[in-house]
C-alpha positions as CSV (number, residue, x, y, z in Angstrom):
1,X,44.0,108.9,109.8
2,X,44.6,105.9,107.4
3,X,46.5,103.1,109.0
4,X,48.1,101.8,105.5
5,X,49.2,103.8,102.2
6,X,48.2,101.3,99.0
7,X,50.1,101.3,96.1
8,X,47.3,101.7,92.7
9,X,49.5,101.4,90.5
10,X,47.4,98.3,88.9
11,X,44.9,100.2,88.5
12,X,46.1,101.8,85.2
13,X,47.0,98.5,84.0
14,X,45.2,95.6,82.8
15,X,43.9,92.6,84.4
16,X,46.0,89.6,84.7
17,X,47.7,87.8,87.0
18,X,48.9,90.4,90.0
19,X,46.6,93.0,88.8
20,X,43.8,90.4,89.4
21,X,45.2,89.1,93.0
22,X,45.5,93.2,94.0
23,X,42.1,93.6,93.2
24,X,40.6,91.1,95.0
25,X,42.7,91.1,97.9
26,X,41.7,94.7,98.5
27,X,38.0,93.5,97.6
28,X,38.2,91.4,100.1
29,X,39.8,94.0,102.6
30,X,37.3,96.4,102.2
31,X,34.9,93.7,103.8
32,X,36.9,93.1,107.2
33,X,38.5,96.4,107.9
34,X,37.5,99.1,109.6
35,X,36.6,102.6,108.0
36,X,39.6,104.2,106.7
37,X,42.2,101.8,107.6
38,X,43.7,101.7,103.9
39,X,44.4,104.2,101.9
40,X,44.5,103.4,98.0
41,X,46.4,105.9,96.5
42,X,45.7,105.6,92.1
43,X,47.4,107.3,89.5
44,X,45.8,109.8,87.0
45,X,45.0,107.3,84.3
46,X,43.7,104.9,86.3
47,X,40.3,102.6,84.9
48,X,37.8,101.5,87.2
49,X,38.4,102.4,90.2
50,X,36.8,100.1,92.9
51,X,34.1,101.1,94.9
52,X,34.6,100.7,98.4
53,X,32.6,100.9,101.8
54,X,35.6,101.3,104.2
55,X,38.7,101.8,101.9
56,X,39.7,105.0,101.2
57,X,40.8,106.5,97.7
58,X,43.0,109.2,96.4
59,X,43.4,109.7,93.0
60,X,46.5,111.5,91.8
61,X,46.9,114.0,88.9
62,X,50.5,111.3,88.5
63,X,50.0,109.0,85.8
64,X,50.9,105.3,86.3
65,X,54.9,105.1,85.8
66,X,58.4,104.0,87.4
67,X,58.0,107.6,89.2
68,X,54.6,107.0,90.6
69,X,56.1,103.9,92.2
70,X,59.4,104.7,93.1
71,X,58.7,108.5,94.3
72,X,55.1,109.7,94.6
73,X,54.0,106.8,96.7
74,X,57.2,106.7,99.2
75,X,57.2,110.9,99.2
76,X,53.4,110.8,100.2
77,X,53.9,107.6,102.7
78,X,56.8,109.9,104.6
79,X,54.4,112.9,104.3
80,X,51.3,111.1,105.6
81,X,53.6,108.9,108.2
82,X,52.3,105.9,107.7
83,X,53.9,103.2,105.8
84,X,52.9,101.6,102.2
85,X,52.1,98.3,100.9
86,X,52.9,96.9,97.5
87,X,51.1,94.4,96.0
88,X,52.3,94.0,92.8
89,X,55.6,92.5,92.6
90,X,57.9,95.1,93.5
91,X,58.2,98.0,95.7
92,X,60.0,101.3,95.9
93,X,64.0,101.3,96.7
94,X,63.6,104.5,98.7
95,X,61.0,102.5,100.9
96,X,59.7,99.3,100.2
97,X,57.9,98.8,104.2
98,X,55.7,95.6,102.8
99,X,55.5,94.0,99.7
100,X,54.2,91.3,97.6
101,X,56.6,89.1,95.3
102,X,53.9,86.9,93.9
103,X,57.1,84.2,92.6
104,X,61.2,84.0,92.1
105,X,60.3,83.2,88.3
106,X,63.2,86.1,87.2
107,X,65.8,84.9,89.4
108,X,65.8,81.1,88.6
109,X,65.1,81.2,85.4
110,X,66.7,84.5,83.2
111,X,67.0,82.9,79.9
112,X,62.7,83.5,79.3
113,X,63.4,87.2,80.0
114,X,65.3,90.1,78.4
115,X,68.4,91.4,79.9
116,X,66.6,94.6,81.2
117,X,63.8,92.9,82.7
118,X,66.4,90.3,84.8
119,X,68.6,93.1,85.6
120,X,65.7,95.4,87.2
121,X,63.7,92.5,89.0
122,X,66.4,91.1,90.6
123,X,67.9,94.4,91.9
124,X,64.7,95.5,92.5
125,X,63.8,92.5,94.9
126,X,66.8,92.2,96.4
127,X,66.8,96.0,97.4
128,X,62.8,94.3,98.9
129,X,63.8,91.3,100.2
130,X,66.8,93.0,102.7
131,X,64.8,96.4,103.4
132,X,61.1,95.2,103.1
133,X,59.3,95.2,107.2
134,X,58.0,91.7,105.4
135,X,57.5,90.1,102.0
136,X,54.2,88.7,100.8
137,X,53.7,85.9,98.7
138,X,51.1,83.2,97.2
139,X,52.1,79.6,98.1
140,X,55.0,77.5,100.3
141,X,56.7,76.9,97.5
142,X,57.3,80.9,96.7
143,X,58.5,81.7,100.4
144,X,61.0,79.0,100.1
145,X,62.5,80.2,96.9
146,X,62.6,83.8,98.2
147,X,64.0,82.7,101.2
148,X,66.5,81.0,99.6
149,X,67.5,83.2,96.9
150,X,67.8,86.5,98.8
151,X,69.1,84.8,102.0
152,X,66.5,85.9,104.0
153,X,64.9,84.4,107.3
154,X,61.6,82.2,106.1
155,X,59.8,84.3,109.4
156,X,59.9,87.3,107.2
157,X,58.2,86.1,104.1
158,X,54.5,85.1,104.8
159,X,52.5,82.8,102.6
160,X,48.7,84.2,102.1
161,X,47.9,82.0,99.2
162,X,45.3,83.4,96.5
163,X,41.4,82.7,95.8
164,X,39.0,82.2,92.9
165,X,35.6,83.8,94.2
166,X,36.2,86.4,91.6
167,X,34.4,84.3,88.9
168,X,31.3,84.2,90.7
169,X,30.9,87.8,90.4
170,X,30.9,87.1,86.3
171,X,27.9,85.0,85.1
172,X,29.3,82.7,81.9
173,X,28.3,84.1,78.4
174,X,26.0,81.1,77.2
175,X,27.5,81.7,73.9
176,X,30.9,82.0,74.2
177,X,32.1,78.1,72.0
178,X,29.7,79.1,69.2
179,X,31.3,82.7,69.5
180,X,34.8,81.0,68.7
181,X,33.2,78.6,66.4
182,X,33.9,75.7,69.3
183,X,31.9,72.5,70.0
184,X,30.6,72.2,73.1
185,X,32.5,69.4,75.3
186,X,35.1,68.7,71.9
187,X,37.8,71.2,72.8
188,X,41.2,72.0,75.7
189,X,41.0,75.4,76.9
190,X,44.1,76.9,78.4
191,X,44.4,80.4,79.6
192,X,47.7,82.3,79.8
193,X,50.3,84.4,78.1
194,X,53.0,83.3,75.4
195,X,55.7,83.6,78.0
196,X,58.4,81.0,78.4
197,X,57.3,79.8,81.1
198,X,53.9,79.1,80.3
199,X,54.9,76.7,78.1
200,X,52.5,77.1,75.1
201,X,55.0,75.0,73.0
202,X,53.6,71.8,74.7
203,X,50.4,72.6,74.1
204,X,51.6,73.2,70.0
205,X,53.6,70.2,70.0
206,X,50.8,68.1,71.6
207,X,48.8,69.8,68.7
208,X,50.6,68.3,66.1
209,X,50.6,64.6,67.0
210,X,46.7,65.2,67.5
211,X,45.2,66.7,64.6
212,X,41.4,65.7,64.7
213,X,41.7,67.6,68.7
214,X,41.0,71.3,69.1
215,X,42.7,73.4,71.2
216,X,41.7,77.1,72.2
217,X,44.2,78.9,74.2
218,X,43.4,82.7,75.6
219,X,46.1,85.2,76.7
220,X,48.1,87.8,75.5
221,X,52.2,87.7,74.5
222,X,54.6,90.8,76.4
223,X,57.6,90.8,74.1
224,X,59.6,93.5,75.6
225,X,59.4,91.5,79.2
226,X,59.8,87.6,77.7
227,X,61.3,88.8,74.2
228,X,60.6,87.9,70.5
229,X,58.7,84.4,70.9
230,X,58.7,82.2,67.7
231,X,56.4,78.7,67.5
232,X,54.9,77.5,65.0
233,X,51.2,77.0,65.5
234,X,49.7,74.3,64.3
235,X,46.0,74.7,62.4
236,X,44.1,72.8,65.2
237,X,45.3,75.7,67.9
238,X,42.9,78.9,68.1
239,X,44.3,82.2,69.6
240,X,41.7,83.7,70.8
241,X,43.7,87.0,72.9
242,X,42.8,88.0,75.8
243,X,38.9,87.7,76.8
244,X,36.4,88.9,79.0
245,X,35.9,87.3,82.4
246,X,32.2,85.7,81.3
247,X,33.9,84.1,78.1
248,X,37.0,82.3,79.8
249,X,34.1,81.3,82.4
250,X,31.7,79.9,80.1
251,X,35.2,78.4,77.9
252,X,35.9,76.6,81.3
253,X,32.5,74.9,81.8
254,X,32.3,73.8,77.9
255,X,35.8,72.5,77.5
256,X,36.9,68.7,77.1
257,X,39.3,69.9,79.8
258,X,41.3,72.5,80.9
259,X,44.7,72.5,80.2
260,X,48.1,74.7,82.3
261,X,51.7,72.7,81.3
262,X,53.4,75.2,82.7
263,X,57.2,74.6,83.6
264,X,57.1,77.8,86.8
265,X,54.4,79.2,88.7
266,X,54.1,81.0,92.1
267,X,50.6,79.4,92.5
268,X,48.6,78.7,89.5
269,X,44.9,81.0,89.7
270,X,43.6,79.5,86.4
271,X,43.4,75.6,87.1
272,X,41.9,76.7,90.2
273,X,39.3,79.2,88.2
274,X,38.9,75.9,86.4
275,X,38.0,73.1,89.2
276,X,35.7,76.1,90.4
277,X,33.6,76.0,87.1
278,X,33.9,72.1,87.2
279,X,36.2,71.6,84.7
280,X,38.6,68.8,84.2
281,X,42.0,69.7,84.8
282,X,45.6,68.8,83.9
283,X,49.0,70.5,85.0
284,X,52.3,70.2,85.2
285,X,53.7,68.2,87.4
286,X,55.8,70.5,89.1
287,X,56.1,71.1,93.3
288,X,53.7,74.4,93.3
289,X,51.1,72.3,91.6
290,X,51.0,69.2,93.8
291,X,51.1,72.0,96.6
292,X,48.0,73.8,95.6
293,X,46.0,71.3,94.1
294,X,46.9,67.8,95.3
295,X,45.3,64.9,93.6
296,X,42.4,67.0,92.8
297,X,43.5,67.3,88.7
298,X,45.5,65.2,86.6
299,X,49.5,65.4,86.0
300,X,51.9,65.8,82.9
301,X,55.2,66.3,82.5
302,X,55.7,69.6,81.1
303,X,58.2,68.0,78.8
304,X,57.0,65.3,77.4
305,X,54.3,65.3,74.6
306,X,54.3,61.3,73.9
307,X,50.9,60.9,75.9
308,X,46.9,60.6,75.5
309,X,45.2,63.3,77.3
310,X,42.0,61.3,76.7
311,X,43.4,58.3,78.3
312,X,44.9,60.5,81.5
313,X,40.6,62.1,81.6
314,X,39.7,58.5,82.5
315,X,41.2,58.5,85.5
316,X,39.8,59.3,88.7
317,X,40.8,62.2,90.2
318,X,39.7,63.4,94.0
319,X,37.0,66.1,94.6
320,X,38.0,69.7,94.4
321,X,36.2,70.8,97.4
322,X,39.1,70.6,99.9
323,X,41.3,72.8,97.2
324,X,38.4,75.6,96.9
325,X,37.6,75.3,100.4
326,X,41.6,75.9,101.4
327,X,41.8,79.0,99.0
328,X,39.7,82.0,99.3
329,X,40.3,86.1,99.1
330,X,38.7,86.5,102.6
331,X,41.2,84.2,104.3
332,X,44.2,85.9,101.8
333,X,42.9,89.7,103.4
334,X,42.6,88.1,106.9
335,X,46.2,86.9,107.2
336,X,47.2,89.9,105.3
337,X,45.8,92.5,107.5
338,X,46.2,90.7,110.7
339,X,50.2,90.5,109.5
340,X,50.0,94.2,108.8
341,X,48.3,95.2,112.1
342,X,50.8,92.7,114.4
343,X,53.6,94.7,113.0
344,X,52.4,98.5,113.0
């Protein structure tokens, strides 16, 4: 009998930011539990499925949906007895028993989201943070925003940070500038989505003032979470979408540097992918970043454009080793699981 019903919902979705920290967390799981401990329940429709030597999987005939998370999952935790955990943001109201809120992006800052969106997170979390045995979450900064938001103790929010071992499973595609018509070592790379938050609109406005600098930027835009999003995008700036694994790894190692202005984050996986490759990096100077990364990159202010990112490269920056030493999916799964066993 399976110690721990897990919530696939992810897999039917695409791989970004939670989807990517459920998958390697349970990667990572599979590695230091014992046979059968978890139980990954996925929906009908879901797309590779992991392979796993000690986690077990069930695949539904429920396709991914607000019923598969808010009824299948708690019906079959009740039937199987044994309680559910939620890794992607939100849980069911029925029975949330653990859950991961990766940030408190929704609830500190509404005006990047539509009404629906802010209306459902917050009441979803809320109904999480009160009911929840304990909340999960990526970084210091994250637990203290739950904590304080939702009025809930710190004790019962626990930090397990997030890892970048993921890219060494993906070897760089050699060709991946001259696929995007980029020259080697002559270009910022920044990786993300067109959300508010993300603050693209630095990266365009920084554009502008810089014409004879190239900027490549990968990610995707979810309108009917962040809403119509209009900027103009200046000729220098190349959308590239969303890309494979071995092209944003092989983007990393070839840029000039690697840029992430963001103005919110929960943690920040991407500058980390970056110091990984050996990339240059600059962020936002912004608590979760000087949490995470230290003085191992350089600092912006997300607002403020009037600045030389070529003069900022020159200075010296400390090694990355402590950061990528600090962060890994092993030691995320080991608190993880040692959390989940202390309580059951």
């Amino acid at each position: 009998m399976s110690k721990f019903l897990v919530n696939g919902k992810f897999l039917a979705q695409r791989t970004t930011g939670v989807q990517r920290v459920a998958r390697e967390l349970l990667n990572a799981l599979d590695q230091i539990s014992s046979e059968g401990d978890f139980l990954l329940v996925a929906p009908a429709n879901a797309i590779d499925i992991p392979k796993f030597q000690n986690i077990k999987v069930l695949q539904t005939n429920t396709p991914a949906s607000i019923f598969f998370d808010q009824i299948k999952i708690p019906l079959l935790s009740v039937k199987m007895k044994i309680p559910a955990l939620h890794l992607c943001h939100t849980g069911p109201f029925l029975k949330p028993d653990y859950v991961m809120i990766h940030d408190a992006n929704v609830e500190k800052n509404p005006q990047w989201f539509t009404k629906r969106i802010v209306v459902w997170y917050k009441l979803i979390h809320w109904v999480c943070a009160k009911r929840a045995k304990k909340i999960f979450t990526v970084s210091d900064f994250s637990k203290n925003e739950l904590a304080a938001v939702y009025k809930i103790p710190q004790s019962k929010i626990v930090n397990i940070g997030n890892g970048w071992q993921h890219v060494e499973k993906n070897k760089a595609n050699e060709c991946a500038a001259a696929k995007y018509n980029l020259e080697n070592k002559n270009f910022f790379f920044s990786l993300g989505t067109k959300a508010p938050h993300k603050n693209l609109k630095w990266i365009y406005e920084y554009a502008t003032k810089h014409p004879s600098e190239t900027f490549a930027i990968s990610g995707s835009s979810y309108g009917r979470i962040f809403g119509k999003i209009d900027m103009f995008i200046p000729s220098n700036v190349r959308f590239l979408g969303y890309l494979n694994d071995s092209d944003v790894r092989s983007l990393m190692q070839d840029c000039k540097a690697f840029l992430f202005p963001s103005f919110y984050e929960g943690f920040g996986i991407p500058p980390l992918e970056a110091l990984s490759a050996g990339c240059p990096v600059v962020v936002s100077d912004i608590p979760v970043m000087r949490e995470i990364f230290g003085e191992s990159v350089h600092y912006i202010d997300p607002n403020n454009t009037e600045i030389d990112l070529n003069t900022i490269l020159k200075k010296t920056v400390a090694t990355a080793i402590p950061v990528l030493e600090k962060y890994s999916w092993e030691k995320s799964a080991v608190k993880l699981r040692e959390c989940l066993l202390l309580q059951d």
